[in-house]
Every structure is written in structure tokens, then in C-alpha cells.
C-alpha positions in Angstrom: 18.7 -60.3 23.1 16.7 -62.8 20.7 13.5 -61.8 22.0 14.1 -57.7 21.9 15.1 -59.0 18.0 12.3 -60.9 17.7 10.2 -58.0 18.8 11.8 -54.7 16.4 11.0 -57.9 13.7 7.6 -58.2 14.1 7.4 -54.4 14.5 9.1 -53.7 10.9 6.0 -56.1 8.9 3.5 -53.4 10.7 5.6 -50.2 9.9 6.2 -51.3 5.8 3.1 -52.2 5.7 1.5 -48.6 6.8 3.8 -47.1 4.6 2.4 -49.4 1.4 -1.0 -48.2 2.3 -0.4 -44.6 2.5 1.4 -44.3 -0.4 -0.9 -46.4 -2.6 -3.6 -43.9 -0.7 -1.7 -41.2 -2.2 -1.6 -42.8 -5.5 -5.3 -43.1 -5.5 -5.7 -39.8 -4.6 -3.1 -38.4 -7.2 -4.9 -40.4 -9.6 -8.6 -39.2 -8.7 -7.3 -35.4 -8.6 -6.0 -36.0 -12.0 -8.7 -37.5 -13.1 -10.9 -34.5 -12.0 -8.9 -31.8 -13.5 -8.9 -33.9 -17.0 -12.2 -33.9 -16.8 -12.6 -30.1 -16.1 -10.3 -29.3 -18.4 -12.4 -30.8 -20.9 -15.4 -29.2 -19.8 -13.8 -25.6 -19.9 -12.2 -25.5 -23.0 -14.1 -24.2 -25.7 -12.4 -23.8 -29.1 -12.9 -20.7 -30.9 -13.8 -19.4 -34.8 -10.5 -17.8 -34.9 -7.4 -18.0 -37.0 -3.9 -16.7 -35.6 -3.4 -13.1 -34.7 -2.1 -11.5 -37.6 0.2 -10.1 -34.9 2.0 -13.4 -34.7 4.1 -15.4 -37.6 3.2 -18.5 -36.4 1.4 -19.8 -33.2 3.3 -20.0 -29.2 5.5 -23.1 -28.9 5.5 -23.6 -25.1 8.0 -26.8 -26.0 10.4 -23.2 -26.8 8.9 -21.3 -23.7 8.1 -18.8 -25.7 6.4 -16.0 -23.9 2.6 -15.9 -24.5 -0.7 -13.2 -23.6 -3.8 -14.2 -21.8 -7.0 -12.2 -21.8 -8.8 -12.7 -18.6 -12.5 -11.8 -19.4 -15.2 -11.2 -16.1 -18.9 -11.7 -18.4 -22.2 -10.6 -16.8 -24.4 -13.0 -18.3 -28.2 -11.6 -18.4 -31.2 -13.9 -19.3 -31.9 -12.8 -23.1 -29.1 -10.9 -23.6 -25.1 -11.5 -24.7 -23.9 -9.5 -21.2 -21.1 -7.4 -21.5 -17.8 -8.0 -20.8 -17.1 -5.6 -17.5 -13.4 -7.0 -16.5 -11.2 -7.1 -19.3 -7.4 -8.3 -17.6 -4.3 -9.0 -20.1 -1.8 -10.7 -19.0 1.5 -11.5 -20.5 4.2 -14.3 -19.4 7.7 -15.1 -20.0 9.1 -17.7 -18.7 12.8 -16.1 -19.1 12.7 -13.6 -17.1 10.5 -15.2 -14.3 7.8 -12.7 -14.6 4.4 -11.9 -15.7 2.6 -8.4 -16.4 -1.0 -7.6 -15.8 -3.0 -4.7 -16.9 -6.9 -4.0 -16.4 -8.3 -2.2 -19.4 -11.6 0.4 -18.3 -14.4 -1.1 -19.4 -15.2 2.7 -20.7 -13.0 2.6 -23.1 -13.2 4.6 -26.5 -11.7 2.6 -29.0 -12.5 0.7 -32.4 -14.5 -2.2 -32.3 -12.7 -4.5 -34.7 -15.0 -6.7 -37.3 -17.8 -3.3 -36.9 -16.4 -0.9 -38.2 -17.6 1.8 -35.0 -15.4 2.6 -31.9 -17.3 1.7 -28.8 -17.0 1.2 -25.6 -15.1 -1.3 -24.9 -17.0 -3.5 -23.0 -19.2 -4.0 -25.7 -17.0 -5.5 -28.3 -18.4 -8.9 -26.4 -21.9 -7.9 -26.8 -21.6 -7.0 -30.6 -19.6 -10.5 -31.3 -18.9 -12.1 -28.5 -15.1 -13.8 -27.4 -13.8 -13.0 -30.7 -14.2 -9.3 -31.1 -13.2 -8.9 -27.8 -10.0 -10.6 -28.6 -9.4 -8.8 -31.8 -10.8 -5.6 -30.5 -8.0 -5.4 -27.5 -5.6 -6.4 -29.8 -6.5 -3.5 -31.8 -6.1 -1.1 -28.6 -3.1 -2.9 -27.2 -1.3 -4.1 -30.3 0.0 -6.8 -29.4 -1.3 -10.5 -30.2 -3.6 -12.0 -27.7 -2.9 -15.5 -27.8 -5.3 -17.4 -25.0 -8.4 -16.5 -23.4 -10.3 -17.1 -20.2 -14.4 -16.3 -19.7 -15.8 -16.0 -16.6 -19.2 -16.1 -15.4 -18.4 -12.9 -13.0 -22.6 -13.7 -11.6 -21.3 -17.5 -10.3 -17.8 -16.6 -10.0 -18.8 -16.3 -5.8 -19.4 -20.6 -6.8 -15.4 -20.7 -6.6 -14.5 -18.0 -4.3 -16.7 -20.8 -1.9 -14.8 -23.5 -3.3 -11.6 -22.6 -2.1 -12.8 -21.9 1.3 -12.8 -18.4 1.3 -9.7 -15.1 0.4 -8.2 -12.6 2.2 -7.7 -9.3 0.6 -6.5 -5.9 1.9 -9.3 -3.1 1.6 -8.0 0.2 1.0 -11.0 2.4 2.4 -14.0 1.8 4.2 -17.5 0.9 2.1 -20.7 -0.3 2.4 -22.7 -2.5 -0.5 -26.2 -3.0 0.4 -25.8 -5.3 3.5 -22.2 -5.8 3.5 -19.8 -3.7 5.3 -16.1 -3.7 4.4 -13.9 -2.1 6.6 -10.5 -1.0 5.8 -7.5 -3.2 6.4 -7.7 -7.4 5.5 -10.6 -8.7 5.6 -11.9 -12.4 4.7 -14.4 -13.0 1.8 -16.7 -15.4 1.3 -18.2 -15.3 -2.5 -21.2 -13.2 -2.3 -19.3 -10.5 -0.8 -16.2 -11.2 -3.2 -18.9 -10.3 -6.2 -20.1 -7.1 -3.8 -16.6 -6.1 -3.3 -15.6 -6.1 -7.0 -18.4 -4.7 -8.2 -18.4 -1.6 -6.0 -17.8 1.5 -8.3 -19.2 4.3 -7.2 -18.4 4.9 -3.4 -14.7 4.6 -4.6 -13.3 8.2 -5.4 -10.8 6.2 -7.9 -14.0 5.0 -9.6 -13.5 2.3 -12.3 -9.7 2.3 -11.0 -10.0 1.3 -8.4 -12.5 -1.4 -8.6 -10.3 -3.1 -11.2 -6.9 -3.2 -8.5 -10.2 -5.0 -6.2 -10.4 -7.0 -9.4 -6.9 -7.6 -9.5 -6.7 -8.6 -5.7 -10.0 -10.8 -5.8 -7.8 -12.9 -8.8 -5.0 -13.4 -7.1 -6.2 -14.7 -4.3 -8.2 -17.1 -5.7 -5.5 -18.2 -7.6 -2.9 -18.4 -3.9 -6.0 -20.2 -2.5 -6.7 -22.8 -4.9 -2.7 -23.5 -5.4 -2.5 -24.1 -1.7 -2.5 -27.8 -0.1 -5.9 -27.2 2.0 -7.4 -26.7 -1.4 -7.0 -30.3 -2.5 -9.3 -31.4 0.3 -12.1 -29.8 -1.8 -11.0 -30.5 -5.5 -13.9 -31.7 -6.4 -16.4 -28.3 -5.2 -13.3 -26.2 -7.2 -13.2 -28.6 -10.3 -16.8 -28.4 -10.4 -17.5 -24.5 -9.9 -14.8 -24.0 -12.8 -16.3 -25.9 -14.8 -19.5 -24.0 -14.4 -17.9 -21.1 -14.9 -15.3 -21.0 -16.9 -14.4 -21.3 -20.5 -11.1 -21.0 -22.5 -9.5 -21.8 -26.0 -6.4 -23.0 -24.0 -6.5 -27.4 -24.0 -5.4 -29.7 -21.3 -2.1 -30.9 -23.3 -1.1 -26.6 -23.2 -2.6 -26.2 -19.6 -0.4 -29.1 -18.3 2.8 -27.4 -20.3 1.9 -24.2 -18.8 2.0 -25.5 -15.6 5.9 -27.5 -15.9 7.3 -24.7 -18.0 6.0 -21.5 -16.9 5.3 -21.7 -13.3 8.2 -19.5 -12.3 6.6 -16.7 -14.2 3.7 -16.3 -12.2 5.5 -15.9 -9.0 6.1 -12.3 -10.0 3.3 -10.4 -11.2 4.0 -6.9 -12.2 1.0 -4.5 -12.2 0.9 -1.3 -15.3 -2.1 1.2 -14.1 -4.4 3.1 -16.8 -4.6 6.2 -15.3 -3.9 9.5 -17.3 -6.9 9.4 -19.7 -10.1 11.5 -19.0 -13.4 11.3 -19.7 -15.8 12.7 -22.5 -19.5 13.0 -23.0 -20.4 11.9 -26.6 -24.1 12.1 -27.6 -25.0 11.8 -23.6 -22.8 9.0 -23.3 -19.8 9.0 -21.2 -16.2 7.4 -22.5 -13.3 6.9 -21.1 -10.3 8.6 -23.6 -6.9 7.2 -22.9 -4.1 9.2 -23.2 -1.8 8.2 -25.7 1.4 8.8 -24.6 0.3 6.5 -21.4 -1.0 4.0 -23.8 2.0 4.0 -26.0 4.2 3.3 -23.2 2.4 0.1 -22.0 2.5 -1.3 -25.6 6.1 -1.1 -25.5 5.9 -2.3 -22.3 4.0 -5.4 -23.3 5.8 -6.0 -26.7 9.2 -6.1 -24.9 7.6 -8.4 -22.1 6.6 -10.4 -25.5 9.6 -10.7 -26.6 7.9 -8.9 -29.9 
């Protein structure tokens, strides 16, 4: 009887001993991540020459969980010029009701081009003056205050699409891009044909429509993939494609809030569709002309999620 006790005693050393290490490995690890997404988070944000919306009293206390907007934009970057701004997402959280909203604007747009004094396309509100008019100039359409804003290198966003090994999306019809096929149905996506499948406009009889629900998709599964556990295995290639290729007025202390107070709200993510406008030839340019009794109905829509 001594010696079986003598044995589970010598075994108990061994046992507390593995379970020191792996949690100080853990530690370390915890402490390595944070330290990389710190560091990114540095890198990314990027404050900007703007003072609060005139839409808003004062700015979003997250400490209140007030509800907030985010404007997602996808920049093609070309050597020489600004680019132009060809995904434009707003997104709107509140943390009440558990939810989130996101509508893709058409980068075709008609509307006014706030700071100019012209309405434009859309799209090239960035081009004319860059984050800001963008920002002021969906305002404008939307009318509600846009509060945060996200830039992404659309050219390099295939760097993170890699980074997190890879998404699965579900294709609704069958297309070709230059040496890519996409058949109908899930398929897996690696980022060079992530960029091919977004961009794809004109084999889709939903045209700019329905590349921004590819848009939509491409997002979203980024954003499962890089929440998910496999991803932490390759923190560093994902904190190091995002901060490539990404940029935002949010900071680390608000990131960090966002993520304890708000993460409820982006397990539900409620889609509102442009679809009911037409388009217009002006001067041998084409527009996009949304219909305002659509229009109207997603600013309410928004306001309400806004708490506005």
C-alpha cells in the first residue's frame, strides 16, 4: 500500500508540473498575440482632419454602449492616382438589441459630393478628397452620422484572405474571370480569386448588385475566419497583412471596448438591398438614380437602428 502511495506521489510532481508549463505557455502566447495586435492596431489607425458629424451632439460613449456607424471602404489604389473608392459598406451596431445592419451603397451613385459643391458619382467623393469627403458625402446621402471608418487596400486585400487560410462562400451562378472558374454552390477561396470573385460585374445579370452581396459574403467570411481558433496559429501573417492594408480613425483603447461591449451585436447582421433605382445617361455618362422612397425607407431604417 506504501509503495502504490509512494508511486501516485511521485506521479502528482510530474502532472503539476506539465500543467505549470502549459499554462505559462499560454501566458506567453496570450501575451505575444496581444502584443501583436497592439502593435497593429497602432499601425492601422490613422486619425483624420475631421471634426464631429454635425449629425451627432456629442461623440459615441461606448462606456454607455451607445450604438455607433462604421463605413467600410474597398480603395483601388493606382500608381499616380487617389483610386476610387469601389465598395462603399455602412454598417450600424447596437449593442441593445444584439444586432447590426449593413448596406452596400452603388458605387454609381448620383448624389452630392459634399465639400465640392457637384453631385457625382459616388465613388468619387474619395478621389476628389479623399476619406473625408467620402465620409461626409454618405452622410449626406444616408443622413445619418458616420462615426468610424475602415480603408482597405481592395488590390492586397487577397494578402489577408491568405492569411486566414482561405473562405468558403456560396456562389449563386456559374462564372468565369479570366483563368478562374467559379462554379455555383460553396466554393473555397484563396485571395487572388477572392479579388476575381468580387470584382466580377459584368457576367452577373444583377450587375453592381450583385457583386456587392459577393462583397458582402467575401467580408464576412473573413471576419468568421479570422475570429476562429485555427486563425491564432497564424496571427502574425493576419496582423501583418492588416496592417498593410488597412487603415482606420478607430484607436486600440475603442477597438478593445468594441470588442467587450459590442460583441453580441455582430452575431446578427441584417442585410437592407438598394434595389429600386434606375439608371440614367448624363452627358455619356451612366449614373445610378436611387429611388427615393427606397432611400427614405433605409434612413429610417438606420436612424432607428441608431437610436437617432
Amino acid at each position: 500500500m506504501d509503495q502504490i502511495n509512494k508511486k501516485k506521489k511521485k506521479k502528482w510532481p510530474w502532472i503539476v508540473g506539465s500543467i505549470g508549463v502549459l499554462i505559462l505557455a499560454v501566458v506567453v502566447y496570450g501575451i505575444v498575440v496581444f502584443k501583436g495586435l497592439t502593435d497593429t492596431a497602432k499601425e492601422i489607425h490613422e486619425p483624420i482632419d475631421r471634426e464631429l458629424s454635425e449629425k451627432r451632439e456629442e461623440p459615441v460613449a461606448f462606456i454607455k454602449k451607445e450604438p455607433f456607424s462604421v463605413l467600410v471602404l474597398g480603395v483601388d489604389e493606382r500608381e499616380g492616382d487617389k483610386g476610387r473608392s469601389d465598395t462603399m459598406i455602412v454598417l450600424t451596431v447596437n449593442p441593445a438589441l444584439k444586432s447590426s445592419k449593413m448596406v452596400s451603397i452603388p458605387r454609381d451613385t448620383y448624389t452630392e459630393m459634399v465639400g465640392k459643391g457637384v453631385q457625382d458619382k459616388i465613388n468619387h467623393a474619395y478621389a476628389f478628397g479623399g476619406i473625408e469627403m467620402s465620409m461626409d458625402s454618405i452622410e449626406g446621402l444616408l443622413d445619418i452620422p458616420i462615426d468610424y471608418v475602415v480603408q482597405v487596400n481592395m488590390e492586397s486585400f487577397k494578402d489577408i484572405v491568405d492569411a486566414v487560410g482561405g473562405i468558403k462562400v456560396t456562389n449563386p451562378l456559374d462564372f468565369k474571370v479570366g483563368t478562374y472558374t467559379f462554379p455555383k454552390g460553396e466554393i473555397t477561396l484563396d485571395g487572388e480569386k477572392a479579388l476575381s470573385f468580387v470584382r466580377m460585374r459584368y457576367e452577373d445579370p444583377r450587375g453592381d448588385f450583385g457583386r456587392q452581396d459577393r462583397q458582402k459574403q467575401v467580408i464576412q467570411a473573413v471576419m468568421r475566419e479570422g475570429a476562429s481558433l485555427n486563425s491564432l496559429v497564424n496571427f502574425k501573417s493576419i496582423f501583418g497583412a492588416i496592417g498593410k492594408n488597412v487603415r482606420t480613425n478607430m484607436t486600440f483603447d475603442e477597438m478593445i471596448d468594441v470588442q467587450s461591449k459590442y460583441r453580441d451585436a455582430f452575431g446578427k447582421v441584417d442585410q437592407l438591398y438598394i434595389k429600386e433605382g434606375q439608371g440614367k445617361m448624363m452627358n455619356g455618362v451612366w449614373y445610378y438614380m436611387m429611388n427615393d422612397q427606397e432611400l427614405e425607407s433605409i434612413k429610417v431604417e438606420l436612424k432607428e437602428h441608431l437610436k437617432l
